[in-house]
N, C-alpha and C positions, 0 to 999 in steps of 0.2 A: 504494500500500500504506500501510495507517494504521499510526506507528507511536508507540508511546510516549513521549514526549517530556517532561523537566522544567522547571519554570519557569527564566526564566535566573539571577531573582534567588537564587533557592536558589544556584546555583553560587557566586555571590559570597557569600553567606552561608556555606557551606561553608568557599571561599579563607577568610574572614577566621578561621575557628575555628580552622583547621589551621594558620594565622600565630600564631597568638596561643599553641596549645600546642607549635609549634616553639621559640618564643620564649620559652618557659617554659623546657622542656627545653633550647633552648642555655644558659639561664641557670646552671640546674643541674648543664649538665656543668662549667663555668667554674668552678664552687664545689667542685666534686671534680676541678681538676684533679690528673692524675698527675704524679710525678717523672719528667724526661727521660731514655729511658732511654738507656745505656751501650753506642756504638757503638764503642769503642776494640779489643775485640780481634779483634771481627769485622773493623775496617778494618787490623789487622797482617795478620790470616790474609789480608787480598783485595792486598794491599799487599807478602807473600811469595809470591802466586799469579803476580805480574808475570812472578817468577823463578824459580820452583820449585812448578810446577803440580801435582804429587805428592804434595809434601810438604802444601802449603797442601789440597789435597783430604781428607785425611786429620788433620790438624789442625781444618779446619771440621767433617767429619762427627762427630770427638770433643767438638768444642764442641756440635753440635747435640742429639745424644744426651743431653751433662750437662744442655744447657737444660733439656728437657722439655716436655713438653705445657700443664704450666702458668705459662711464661713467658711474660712481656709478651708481647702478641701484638704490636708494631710490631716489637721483636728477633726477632721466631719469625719474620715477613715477609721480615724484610731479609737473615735466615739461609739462608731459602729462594732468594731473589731472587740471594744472590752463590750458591749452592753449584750453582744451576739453571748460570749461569755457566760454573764452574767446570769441572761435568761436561760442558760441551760440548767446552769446548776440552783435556780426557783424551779424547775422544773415546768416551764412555760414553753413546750418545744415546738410550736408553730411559730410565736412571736421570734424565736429564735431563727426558725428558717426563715421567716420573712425577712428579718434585721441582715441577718446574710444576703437574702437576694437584692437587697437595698443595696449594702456593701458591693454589690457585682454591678449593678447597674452606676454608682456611683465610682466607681475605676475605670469600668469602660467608657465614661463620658471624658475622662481624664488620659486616658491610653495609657493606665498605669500598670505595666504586665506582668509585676508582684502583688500590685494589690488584688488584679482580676485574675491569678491564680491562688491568692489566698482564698476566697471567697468560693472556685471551685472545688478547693478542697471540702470548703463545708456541704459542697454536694457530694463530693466524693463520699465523705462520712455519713450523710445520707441513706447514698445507697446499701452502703456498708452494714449501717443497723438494720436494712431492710434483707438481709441476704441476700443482695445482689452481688457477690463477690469478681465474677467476672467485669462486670459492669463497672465495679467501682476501680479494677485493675485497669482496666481500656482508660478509664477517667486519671488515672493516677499517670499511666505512659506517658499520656497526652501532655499533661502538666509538668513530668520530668523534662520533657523535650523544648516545653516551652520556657523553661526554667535553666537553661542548660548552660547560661550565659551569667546567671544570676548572682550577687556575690552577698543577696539578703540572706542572712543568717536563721531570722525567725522564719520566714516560709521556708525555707530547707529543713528548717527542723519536724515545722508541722509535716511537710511530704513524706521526709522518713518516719515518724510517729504512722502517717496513713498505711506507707509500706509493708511495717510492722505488722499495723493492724489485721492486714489483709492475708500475711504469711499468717498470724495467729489465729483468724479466723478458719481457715482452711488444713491447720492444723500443722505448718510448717515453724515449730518452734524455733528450728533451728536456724532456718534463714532468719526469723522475724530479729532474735537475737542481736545480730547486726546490726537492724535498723533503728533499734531501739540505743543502742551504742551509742550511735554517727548522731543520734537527736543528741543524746546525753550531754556529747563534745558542744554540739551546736548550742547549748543553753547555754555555756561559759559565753559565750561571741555577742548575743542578742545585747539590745543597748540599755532595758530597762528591765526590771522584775528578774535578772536573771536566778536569783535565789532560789522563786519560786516553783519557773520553770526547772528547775536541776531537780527539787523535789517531786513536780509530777514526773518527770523524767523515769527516778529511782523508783518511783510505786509503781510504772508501768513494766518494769522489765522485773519485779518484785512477783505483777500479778502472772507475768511469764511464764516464772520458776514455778510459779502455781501450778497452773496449766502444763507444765512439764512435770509436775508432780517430787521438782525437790522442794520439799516445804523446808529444809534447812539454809537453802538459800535465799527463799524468800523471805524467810523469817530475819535475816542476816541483814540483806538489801533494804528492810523495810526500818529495822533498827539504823542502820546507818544513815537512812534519811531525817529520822527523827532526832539524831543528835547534834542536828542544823537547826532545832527549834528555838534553843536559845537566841538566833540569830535571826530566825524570820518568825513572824506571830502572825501563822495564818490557818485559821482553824478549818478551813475549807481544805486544804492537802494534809492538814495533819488527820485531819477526820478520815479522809482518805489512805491514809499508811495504815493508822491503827484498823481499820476494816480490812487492810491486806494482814496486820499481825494475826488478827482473829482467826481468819479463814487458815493460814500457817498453823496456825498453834492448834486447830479444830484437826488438822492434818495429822499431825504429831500424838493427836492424842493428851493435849493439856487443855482439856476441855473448860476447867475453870480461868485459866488467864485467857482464855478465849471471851467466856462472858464476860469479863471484866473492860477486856476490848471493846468489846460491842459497848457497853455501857457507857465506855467512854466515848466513843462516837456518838452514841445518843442525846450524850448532855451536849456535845460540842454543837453538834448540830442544831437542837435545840432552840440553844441562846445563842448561836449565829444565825438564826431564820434559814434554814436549809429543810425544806420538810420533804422534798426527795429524799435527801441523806437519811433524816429521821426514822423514815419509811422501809428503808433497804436496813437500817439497824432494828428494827425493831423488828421486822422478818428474821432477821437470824437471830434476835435473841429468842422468837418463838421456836425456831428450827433447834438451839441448842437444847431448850427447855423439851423437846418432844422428842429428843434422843436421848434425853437422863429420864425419861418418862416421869417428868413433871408435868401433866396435862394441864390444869388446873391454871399454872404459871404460864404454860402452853396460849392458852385459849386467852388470857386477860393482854400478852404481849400481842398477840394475833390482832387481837379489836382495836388495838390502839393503833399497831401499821395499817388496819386499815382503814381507818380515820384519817389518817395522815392523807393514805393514798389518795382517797375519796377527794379533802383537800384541796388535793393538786390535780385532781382527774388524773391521776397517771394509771390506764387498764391494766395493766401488767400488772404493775404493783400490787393493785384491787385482786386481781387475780390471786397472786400467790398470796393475798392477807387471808383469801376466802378460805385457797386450800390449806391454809393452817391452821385456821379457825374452826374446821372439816376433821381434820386429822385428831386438834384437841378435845374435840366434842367426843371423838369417837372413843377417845383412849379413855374420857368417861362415861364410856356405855351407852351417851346417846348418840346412837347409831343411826335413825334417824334426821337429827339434824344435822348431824353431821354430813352424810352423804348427800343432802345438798346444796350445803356449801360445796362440797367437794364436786359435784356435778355442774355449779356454776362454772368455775375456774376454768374444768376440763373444757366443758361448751365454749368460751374465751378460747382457750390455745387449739381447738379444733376451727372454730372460724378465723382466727389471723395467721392458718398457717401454722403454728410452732409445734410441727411435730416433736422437736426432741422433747421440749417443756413438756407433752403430753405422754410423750413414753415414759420420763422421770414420773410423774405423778400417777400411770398406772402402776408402778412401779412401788413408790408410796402406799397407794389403795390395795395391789396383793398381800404386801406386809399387814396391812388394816386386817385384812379380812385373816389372815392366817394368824395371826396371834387373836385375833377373837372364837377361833377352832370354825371359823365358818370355810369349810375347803371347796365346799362347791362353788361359793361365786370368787373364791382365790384364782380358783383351778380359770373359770374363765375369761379374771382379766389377765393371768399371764398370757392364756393364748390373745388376746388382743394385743399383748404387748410385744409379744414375739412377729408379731404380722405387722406393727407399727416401727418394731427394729430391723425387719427385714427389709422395708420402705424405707426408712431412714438413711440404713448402709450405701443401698443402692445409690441414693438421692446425694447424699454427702459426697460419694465417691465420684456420681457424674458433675455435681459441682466442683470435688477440687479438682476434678479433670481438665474442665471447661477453664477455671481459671489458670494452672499449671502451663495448658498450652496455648494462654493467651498472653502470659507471661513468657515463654518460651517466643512466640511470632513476633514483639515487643523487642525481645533480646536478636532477633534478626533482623527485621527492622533497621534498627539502631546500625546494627554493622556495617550493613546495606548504605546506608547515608553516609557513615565513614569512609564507605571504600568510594563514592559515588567523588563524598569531598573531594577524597586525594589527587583524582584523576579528572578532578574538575582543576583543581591548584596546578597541577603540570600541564595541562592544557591552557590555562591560563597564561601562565609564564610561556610558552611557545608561541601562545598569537601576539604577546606584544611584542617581544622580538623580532618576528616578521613584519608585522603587521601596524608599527607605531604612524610612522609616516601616512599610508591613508586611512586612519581616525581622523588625524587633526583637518586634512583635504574635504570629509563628506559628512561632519561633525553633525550639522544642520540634519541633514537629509536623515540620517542613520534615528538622530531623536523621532521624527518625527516618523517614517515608517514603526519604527520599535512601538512607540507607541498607541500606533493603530495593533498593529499585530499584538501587544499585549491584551490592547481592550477585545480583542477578537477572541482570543482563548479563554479568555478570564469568562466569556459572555458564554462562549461555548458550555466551558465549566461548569459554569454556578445552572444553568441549565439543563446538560445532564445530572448534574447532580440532585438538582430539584425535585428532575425525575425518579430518581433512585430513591429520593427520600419519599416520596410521594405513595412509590410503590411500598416501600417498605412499613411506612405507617399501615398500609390498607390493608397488609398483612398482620401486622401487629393488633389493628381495631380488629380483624377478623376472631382472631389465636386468643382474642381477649377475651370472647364470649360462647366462642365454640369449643368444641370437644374434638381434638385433629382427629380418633379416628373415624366417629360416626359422622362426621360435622353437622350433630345436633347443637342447641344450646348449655352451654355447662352450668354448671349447680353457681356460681360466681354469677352469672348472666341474671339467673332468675333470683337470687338474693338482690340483687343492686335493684331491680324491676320493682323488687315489692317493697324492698325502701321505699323507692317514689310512689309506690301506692297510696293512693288517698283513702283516708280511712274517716267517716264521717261520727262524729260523738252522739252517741246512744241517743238522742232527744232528737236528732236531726234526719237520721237513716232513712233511705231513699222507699220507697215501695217498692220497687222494680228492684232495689237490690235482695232484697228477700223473695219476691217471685223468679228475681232469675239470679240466682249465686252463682259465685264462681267456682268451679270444682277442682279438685286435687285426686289425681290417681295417683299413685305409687306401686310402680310394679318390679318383679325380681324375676328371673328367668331361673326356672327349675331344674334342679341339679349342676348348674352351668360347671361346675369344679369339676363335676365327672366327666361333664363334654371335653374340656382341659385336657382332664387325665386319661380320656379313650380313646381318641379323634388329634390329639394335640393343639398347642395355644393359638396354631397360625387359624384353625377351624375354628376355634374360639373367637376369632377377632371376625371372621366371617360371618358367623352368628348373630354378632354385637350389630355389624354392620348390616344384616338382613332384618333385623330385627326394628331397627332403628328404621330401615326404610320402608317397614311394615306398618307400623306407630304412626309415621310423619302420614300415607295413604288413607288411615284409617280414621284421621281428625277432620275437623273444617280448618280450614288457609290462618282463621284468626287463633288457633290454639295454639299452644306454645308445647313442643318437645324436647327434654331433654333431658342428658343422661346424668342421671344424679350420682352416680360412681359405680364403679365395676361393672356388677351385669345391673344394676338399681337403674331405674327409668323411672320420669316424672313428668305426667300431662296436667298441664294449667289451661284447662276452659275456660275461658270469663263468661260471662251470662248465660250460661247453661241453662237450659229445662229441667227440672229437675223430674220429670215426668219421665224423659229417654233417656235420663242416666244410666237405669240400668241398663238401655238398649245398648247404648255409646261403652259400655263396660265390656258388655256381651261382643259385642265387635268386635274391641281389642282383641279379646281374648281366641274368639275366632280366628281374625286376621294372623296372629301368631301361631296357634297351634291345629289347624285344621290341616297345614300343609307342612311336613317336612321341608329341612333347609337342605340344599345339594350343593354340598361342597365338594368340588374332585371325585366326583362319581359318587359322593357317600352320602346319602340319607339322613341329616341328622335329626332327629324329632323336638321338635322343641314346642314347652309351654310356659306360660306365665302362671303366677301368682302374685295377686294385686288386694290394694287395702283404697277404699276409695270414700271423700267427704266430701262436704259444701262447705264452702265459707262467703256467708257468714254461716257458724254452725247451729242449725237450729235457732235460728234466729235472737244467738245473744250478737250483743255486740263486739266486735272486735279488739276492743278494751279489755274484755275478759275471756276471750278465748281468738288468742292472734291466729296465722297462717301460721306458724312455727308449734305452736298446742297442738293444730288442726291436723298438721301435716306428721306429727311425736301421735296422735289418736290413728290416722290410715299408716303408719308403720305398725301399729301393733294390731292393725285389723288383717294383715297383708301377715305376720306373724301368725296370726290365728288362723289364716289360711294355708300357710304352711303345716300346719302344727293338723289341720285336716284333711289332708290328702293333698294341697297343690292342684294345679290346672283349676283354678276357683278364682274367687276375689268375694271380699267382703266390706260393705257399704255400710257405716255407721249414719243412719239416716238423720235420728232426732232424741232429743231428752226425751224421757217418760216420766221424768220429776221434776223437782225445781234445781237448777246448776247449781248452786249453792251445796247441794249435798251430794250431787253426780259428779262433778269435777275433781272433787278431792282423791275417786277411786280411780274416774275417768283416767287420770291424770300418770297413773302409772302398770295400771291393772285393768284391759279393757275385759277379760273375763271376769270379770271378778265385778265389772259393772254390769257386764248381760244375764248372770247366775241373778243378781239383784235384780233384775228388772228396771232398771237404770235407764237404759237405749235399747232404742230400736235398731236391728241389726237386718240388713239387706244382703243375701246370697245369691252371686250369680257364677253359676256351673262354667265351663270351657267345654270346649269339644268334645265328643269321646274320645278318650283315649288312645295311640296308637297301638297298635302289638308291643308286647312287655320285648324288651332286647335287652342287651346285656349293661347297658345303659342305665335303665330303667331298677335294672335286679341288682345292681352296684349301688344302689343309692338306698337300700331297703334296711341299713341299718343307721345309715344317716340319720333318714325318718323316724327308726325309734328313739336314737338320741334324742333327736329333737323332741318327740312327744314327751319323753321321759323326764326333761327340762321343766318342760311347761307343768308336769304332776310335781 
């Protein structure tokens, strides 16, 4: 392919104009420099944040405000830069990423290319807490590259802190090690606060040793930072060391100077207004108290972190206060209340994602149930746990995979440019040698082609690349709400859908939404683990994908399908009749299993078993029985249907009492509400049955377990 090409000497003729009016313009900014400006009350206000996080937050925001918009922009930076700070450790983490995207937009208006790569590091750190590890690696390259010239001290340091982070994330101790090093060095250099920084420095390669599992070196690192306290009074890092000694010392096995720690981070925190910190200490002093089986002491430290958490709205936090408020209830027998606290939490770390956080706490809940001699429901969260560790492994491994070798194409990259320089540098040097005498002859001419021919590529460019991006979003919006194999909608799609659902307050309710409710199926395909294990996984995913395009044939255009996980499927009718529910149930069921699925000449039989509601349910209001109740009541109709043969579904139509006394059994026992005469229950058969196959005769003790569960 021919392609346009500029002479080389032009380039070096270019280089040297663009030197000469750098050099102009550095000259003249030298002649107008400015007066330095005035970091004095911004370093009291960061200097009262050590001790009084509240107070200093509210003092910066009033300084910010008087500055204004047209102050020095290095003061407006640096404003930013501690309040960004500031707001994390109150525990404000939107105001905090907003304050950072201030700080990005306010550098690039300035073209300042350390302060608008500080500012992406806070997106880097972003992504980071969100488990996007590869992402924040591509982010971190980028910023090395652009950094690569830089001789600022504090943003080198922060990059290697990011580095760090992202080897420790992914589990690479021993790379991270280094990077936590090279910060170390870099805090002596920085021009202010460097004390402080060298302390958080020490607690970060402290929590390393952690996570590496020598607690004698952390416990080491963590004391040696403390012995700078004489020297710096900042109860925000020190509150931070002694919660690294704790966790040391909890390692070790000196469980009491562990509480002692904690306690001390608690007062610090405290009466330095840090009710994050508060919160994360008073979690581990319930977690100590629940490993000396102090329950009692357990449950009273639990309600106060989550107080705290509550507070600051931090969910996490809320989370783990609940599961230990869960755990302490339980270790006093009320079992009960306990389990749902401890079912909150879980529901938390199952919708944002945090599998590990969810395997730790079945993990907790086996030990519950096994020191209460209850083996049966031990016995079944291990196996959830083991199927959540099996997901885990996998998940973990293809992420550190993903970032490993994006880190690895980075480090080529990088080479690539090197070697690209060198031989741009000796080609350089050969055209002006030749080539000096006609620069000076076509000087004119050369500017002004070059310059077209730049805007032509550059146009080209930013064009295709529009393009690519353009494509790539459209893939991205798609992947966001579909399901790659069946390309139905995924369980994320129709959660976010019913967020925005309007939901109208009991006095207001439409007529027409009670004559025409919207329905919820819930269906699971029968034996699908045997189809797995007799036919193999790739006919399993055939199935999924037959199945799914049996479903989508089987609705009207307005229903919504999709697949709520493994072989789990969920159809959203909005204004359904509730007159041909059954019909529309019947169908499904038909459409699935009247016809064997043919994959590679083989036959495979397939049925449903489905649990199906209205919501609104029986016409309460939404306020007291959500789509999430609605949709926990057809899981366990859809269970009952298993538990009766399969190829069925069962329809909880309506109360036969007042909610008030149905819900409380409704709510976790729907037998146990139809024994009572509680609800109306709707049964609708599937097809006859195919011929019994080996299929079919594999699955016949499954079935007793299961029945055997439910007695």
């Amino acid at each position: 392919m021919l392609q346009l090409q500029l002479p080389k000497w032009h380039t070096s003729l270019l280089l040297g104009l663009l030197a000469i009016v750098l050099l102009c313009m550095n000259t003249m900014a030298h002649a107008q420099t400015k007066p330095k400006p005035d970091f004095s009350e911004i370093e009291a206000i960061h200097t009262l944040s050590d001790r009084d996080n509240t107070a200093a937050l509210k003092q910066l925001q009033e300084y910010k405000d008087k500055l204004g918009k047209d102050a020095d922009y290095v003061l407006r930076a640096e404003v930013l830069k501690t309040l960004i700070g500031i707001l994390y450790d109150a525990g404000k983490i939107k105001e905090a990423d907003a304050a950072n995207t201030e700080l990005l937009q306010l550098a690039r208006s300035q073209n300042d290319n350390d302060m608008i790569n500080m500012a992406l590091l806070g997106v880097a750190f972003q992504m980071l807490d969100q488990g996007k590890f590869a992402m924040a690696l591509v982010k971190l390259n980028d910023i090395q590259q652009s950094l690569r010239d830089s001789k600022n001290a504090e943003v080198l340091m922060r990059l290697n802190i990011a580095f760090g982070m992202v080897q420790l994330a992914i589990g690479n101790f021993d790379k991270s090690l280094p990077y936590f090093l090279e910060a170390l060095k870099l805090a002596d250099q920085i021009p202010r606060r460097s004390a402080q920084a060298k302390m958080y420095r020490m607690e970060s390669i402290a929590r390393l040793y952690l996570n590496m599992h020598n607690a004698e070196k952390a416990l080491e690192t963590a004391n040696d930072a403390l012995a700078m306290q004489p020297k710096i009074e900042s109860p925000k890092i020190i509150s931070s060391l002694q919660m690294a000694r704790g966790l040391a010392l909890i390692d070790l096995g000196r469980h009491d100077e562990a509480l002692e720690a904690y306690k001390t981070v608690l007062q610090i925190s405290t009466e330095a207004g840090m009710p994050a910190v508060a919160a994360t200490a008073l979690g581990n002093i319930a977690d100590y108290y629940l490993h000396v089986r102090k329950f009692a002491e357990a449950e009273r430290a639990a309600r106060f972190s989550l107080e705290k958490a509550q507070a600051i709205n931090d969910p996490f936090a809320i989370a783990i206060a609940k599961a230990n408020i869960g755990f302490a209830l339980a270790g006093q027998k009320k079992f009960s209340q306990g389990i749902g606290y401890i079912n909150e939490a879980k529901k938390f770390f199952m919708e944002t994602g945090s599998k590990s956080d969810v395997e730790n706490l079945l993990s907790e809940i086996g030990n519950m149930y096994e020191a209460a001699d209850m083996y049966k429901e031990a016995l079944a969260i291990v196996r959830e746990q083991q199927k959540l560790s099996d997901e885990l492994f996998r998940s973990d491994r293809a992420r550190a995979v993903a970032t490993l070798q994006e880190q690895f194409n980075a480090q080529q990259r990088q080479k690539q440019i090197e070697l690209l320089a060198r031989e741009n540098q000796l080609k350089d040097a050969d055209i002006k040698n030749r080539q000096l005498q006609q620069v000076v002859l076509t000087l004119a001419a050369i500017i002004m082609v070059m310059v077209g021919v730049v805007v032509f590529f550059l146009y080209r460019r930013v064009r295709k690349t529009n393009e690519k991006l353009r494509e790539v979003n459209e893939q991205l919006e798609f992947h966001a709400v579909r399901d790659p194999l069946t390309g139905l909608y995924n369980r994320r799609s129709f959660v976010d859908m019913m967020k925005g659902r309007a939901i109208l307050p009991e006095g207001e309710r439409r007529e027409d939404a009670l004559d025409n409710p919207d329905c919820l199926i819930l269906m699971d395909i029968d034996h699908f683990k045997n189809i797995n294990d007799s036919f193999g996984h790739a006919t399993g995913d055939a199935v999924l994908i037959e199945v799914a395009r049996r479903l989508r044939s089987s609705v009207r255009d307005s229903d919504m399908v999709l697949r709520w996980g493994g072989e789990e499927f969920l159809i959203y009718s909005p204004r359904s009749n509730p007159a041909q529910l059954k019909s529309l149930v019947e169908r499904i069921l038909r459409s699935i299993g009247e016809e064997s699925v043919k994959v590679d000449g083989e036959n495979v039989p397939v049925t449903l078993t489905a649990g199906f509601i209205s919501l609104p349910f029986s016409g309460l209001p939404e306020t007291v029985c959500n789509w999430e109740k609605a949709l926990q009541i057809a899981d366990m109709a859809l269970y009952l249907g298993k538990v009766n043969g399969r190829n069925r579904a069962y329809g909880v139509s309506k109360l036969l009492i007042a909610y008030e006394e149905a819900l409380p059994v409704l709510d976790h026992d729907l037998s146990a509400a139809i024994k009572a005469g509680m609800v109306e229950l709707v049964e609708v058969h599937g097809p006859v049955k195919l011929p019994e196959s080996n299929l079919a005769a594999s699955s016949t003790m499954q079935d007793a377990e299961l029945a055997s569960d439910i007695k």
